[in-house]
N, C-alpha and C positions, 0 to 999 in steps of 0.2 A: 128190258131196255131195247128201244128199238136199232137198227143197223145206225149207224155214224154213215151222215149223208154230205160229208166235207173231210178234207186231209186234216185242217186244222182243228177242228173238231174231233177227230181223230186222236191227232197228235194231244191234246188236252185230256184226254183219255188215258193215253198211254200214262201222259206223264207225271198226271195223278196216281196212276198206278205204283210208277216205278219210285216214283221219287218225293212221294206224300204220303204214302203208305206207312204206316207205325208197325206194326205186326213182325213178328221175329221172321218169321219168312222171305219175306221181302226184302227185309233188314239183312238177311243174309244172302238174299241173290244181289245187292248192292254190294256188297264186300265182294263178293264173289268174283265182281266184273271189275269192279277196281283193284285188286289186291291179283290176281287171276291173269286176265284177257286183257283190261287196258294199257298197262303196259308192256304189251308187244306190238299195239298198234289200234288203228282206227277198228270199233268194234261192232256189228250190226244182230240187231236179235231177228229172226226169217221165221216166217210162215207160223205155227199155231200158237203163239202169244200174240202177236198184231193181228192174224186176221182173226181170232176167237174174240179179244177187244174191240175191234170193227163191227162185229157180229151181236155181239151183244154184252157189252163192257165188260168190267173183269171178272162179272159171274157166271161168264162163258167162257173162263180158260181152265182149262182141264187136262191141258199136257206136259209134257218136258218141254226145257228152254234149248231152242237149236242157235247156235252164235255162229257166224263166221267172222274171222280175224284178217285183217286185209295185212298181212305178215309172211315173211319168207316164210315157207312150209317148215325150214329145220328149226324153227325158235319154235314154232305151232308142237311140232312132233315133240322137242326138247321139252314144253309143258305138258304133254301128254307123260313123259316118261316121270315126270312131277309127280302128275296126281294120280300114277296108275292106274292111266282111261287104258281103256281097250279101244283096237281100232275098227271102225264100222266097216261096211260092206262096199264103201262112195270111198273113201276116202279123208274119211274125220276120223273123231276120235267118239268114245262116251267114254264120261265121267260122273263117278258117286257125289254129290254133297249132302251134309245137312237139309234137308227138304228140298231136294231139287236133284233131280238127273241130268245131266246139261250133255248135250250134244254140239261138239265144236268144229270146224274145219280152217284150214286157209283158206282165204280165196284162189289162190292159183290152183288149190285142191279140190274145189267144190269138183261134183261131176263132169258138169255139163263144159265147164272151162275146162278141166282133165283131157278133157276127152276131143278138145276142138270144137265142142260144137256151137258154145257162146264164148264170145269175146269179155271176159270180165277184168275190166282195168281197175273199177272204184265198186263200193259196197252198193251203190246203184244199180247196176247192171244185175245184180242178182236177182232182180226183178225177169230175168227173162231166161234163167234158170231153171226154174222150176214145173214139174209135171201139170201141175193142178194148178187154174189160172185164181184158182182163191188161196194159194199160198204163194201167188207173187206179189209181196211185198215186205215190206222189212222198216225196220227203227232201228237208225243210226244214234248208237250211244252217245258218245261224246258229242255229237253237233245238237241233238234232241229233236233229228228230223224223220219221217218220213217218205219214203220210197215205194212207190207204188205203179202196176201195170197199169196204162191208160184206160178210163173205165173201169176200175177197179169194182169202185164203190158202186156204181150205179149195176154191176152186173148182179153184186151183191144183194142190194137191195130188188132186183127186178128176180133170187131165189137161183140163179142158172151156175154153175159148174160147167167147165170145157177145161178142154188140154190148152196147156199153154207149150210145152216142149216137148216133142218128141223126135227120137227115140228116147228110152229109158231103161234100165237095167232092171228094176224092178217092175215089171210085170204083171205079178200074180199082187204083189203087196200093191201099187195101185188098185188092183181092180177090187178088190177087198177095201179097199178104203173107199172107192166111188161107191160100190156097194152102200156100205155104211154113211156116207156121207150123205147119200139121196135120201134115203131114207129114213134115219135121224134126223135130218135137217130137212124135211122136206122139200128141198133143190129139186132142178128138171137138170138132166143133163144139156149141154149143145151138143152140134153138130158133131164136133170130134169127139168129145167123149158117146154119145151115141154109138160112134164109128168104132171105139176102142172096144167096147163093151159087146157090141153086133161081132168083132171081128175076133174079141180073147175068152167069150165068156162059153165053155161049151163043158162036158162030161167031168172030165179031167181034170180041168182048172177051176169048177166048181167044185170038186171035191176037195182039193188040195187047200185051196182057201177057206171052204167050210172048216176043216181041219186045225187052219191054223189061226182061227176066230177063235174056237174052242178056247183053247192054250191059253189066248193072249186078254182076251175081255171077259167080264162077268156076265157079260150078258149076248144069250146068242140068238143073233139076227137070222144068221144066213140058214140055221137050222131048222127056220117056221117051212121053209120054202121045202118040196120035194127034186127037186131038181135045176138046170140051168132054164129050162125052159119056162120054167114060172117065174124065178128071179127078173129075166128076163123084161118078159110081161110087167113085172113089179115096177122095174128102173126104167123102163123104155114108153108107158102102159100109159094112156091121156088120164088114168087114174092113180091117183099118189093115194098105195095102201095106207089105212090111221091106224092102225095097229101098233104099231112104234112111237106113240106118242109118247108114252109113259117110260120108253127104256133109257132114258138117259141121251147125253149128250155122244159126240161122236170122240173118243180118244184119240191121241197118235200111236201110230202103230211102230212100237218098239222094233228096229231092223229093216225096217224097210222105208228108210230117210229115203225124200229126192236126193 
């Protein structure tokens, strides 16, 4: 399926997804959200369920479901204490279900609102939250909207990846995912991610993230490469290596949430 070249379009996607779907799975991530998260408040699903939907409908989603809850933080953490989530490294929570690992926060908890550096009043704004500008955006459960960075889609379909926010706490877990995400998905970076990559990727930080590629995926990318130097080359390189056609799509990478 080709990228969704419209919100509505889009959104027609999604919510055949969510809400047309027969399959026990699904059936159980709708309980989930109902019985769960809606009733603490307005609820939004962020980054790789909409934008893997966007990308290429729902045979292109292949990670955990990340929600934030537009909720005082102590009703959020009181549910955490519910369903014996652990708390992430940003300031959420994760939690076990039946066919789904769900990843939740408040919104006053997300990072980047934590921390001062976006103003997040409604589940909107979390469009400008996030590291990677192909995980800003989001599907508003109860309204059955979508929320998206300007350009969204067209960056999409024109293949490109750039930063959308920085700074970022995670580091080494973006660049391991840019890593992966160019190269699985044959994206070019822009300008800023370019910058991030030329400025984080050297000895050190390739090895630590070679490392923890290992660990986390079936399948290892960063181990075809001898070095940062050639990665490099790879992700930066007017030539997009084909070698990775065949390894699958790109996962989220468990612990290292924007």
């Amino acid at each position: 399926m080709i990228p969704a070249d419209t919100l509505p379009k889009l959104k027609r996607r999604i919510d055949d997804y969510l809400w047309r779907e027969d399959g026990l799975p699904i059936q159980r991530l709708r309980e989930i959200l109902a019985t769960r998260f809606e009733p603490l408040g307005p609820v939004a699903i962020i980054g790789g369920l909409v934008r893997d939907i966007a990308r290429k409908g729902k045979v292109g989603f292949r990670s955990d479901i990340d929600l934030v809850v537009d909720a005082d933080p102590a009703r959020v953490a009181a549910l955490a204490a519910e369903l014996d989530a652990t708390p992430n490294r940003f300031g959420g929570f994760s939690s076990v279900h039946p066919h789904w690992k769900v990843d939740f926060w408040s919104l006053p908890n997300t990072w980047a609102a934590a921390v001062g550096l976006v103003r997040a009043d409604t589940l909107a704004d979390l469009v400008d939250t996030t590291f990677f500008d192909c995980d800003a955006i989001c599907y508003e459960v109860r309204k059955r909207k979508v929320h998206a960075l300007p350009g969204y889609l067209e960056r999409l379909a024109e293949r490109t990846i750039d930063v959308n926010l920085l700074p970022n706490p995670s580091i080494d877990g973006n660049l391991l995912r840019a890593a992966r995400r160019i190269l699985l998905w044959h994206f070019r970076p822009g300008p800023g991610l370019r910058a991030f990559i030329e400025r984080e990727l050297n000895e050190e930080s390739f090895d630590r993230i070679a490392a923890t590629e290992q660990t986390i995926y079936p399948n290892d990318i960063l181990g075809t490469f001898s070095g940062p130097r050639q990665l490099a080359d790879a992700l930066l390189g007017d030539e997009m290596p084909t070698q990775f056609s065949g390894f699958g799509e790109q996962l989220e990478l468990p612990g290292f949430d924007d």
